[in-house]
N, C-alpha and C positions, 0 to 999 in steps of 0.2 A: 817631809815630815813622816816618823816613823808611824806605822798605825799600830794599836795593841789589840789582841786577839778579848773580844765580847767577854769569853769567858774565861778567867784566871785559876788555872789548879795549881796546887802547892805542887812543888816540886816531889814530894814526898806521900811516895803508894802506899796507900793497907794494904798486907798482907793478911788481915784479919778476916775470916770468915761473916757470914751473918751467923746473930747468936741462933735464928732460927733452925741453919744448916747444923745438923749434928753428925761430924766424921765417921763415929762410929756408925753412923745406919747406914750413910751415904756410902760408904767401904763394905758394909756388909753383904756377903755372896761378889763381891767382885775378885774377876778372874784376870790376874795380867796375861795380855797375849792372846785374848778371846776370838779373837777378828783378825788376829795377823794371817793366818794362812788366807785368808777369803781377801785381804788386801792384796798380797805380795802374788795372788793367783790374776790379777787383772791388771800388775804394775810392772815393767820391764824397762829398770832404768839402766842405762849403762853408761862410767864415766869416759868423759871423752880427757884426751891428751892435753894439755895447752896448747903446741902446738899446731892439733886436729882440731881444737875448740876456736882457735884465731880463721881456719880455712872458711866454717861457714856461718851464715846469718843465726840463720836458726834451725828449727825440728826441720822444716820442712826440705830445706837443703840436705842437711843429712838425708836424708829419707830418699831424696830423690838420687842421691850418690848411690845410694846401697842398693835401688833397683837398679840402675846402670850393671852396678857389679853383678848381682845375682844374673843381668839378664849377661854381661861378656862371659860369664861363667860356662851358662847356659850353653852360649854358641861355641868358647871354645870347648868343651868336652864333647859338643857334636863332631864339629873338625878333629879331634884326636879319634874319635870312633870310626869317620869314612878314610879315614889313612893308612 
């Protein structure tokens, strides 16, 4: 037996504000883009391939590839240095 959910909402959203909310004050002095620099200054996304996105789990995999690299990097540009 199927169960119904306690509480029934129409299928069908307000889009309608409260009469209290008046657009025009709520809009008033606002600035688009206020916050974007102070966002994108602590955000560093970068898209991964399909390909690259199927190789790992998740962040933490990536993350731990990329130190891998940064650190053979490391060692080979020592190796090209004592040669």
């Amino acid at each position: 037996m199927k169960e119904e959910p306690m509480n029934k909402r129409s299928g069908k959203a307000s889009d309608e504000l409260r009469p209290e909310y008046d657009m025009r004050q709520l809009l008033k002095g606002a600035v688009r883009g206020k916050y974007a620099k102070r966002f994108h200054a602590g955000t560093n996304l970068i898209l991964l391939e399909p390909g690259i996105r199927k190789a790992f789990r998740d962040e933490r995999a990536v993350n731990e590839a990329l130190r891998l690299v940064i650190e053979l990097r490391k060692t080979g540009s020592r190796k090209a240095r004592v040669s």
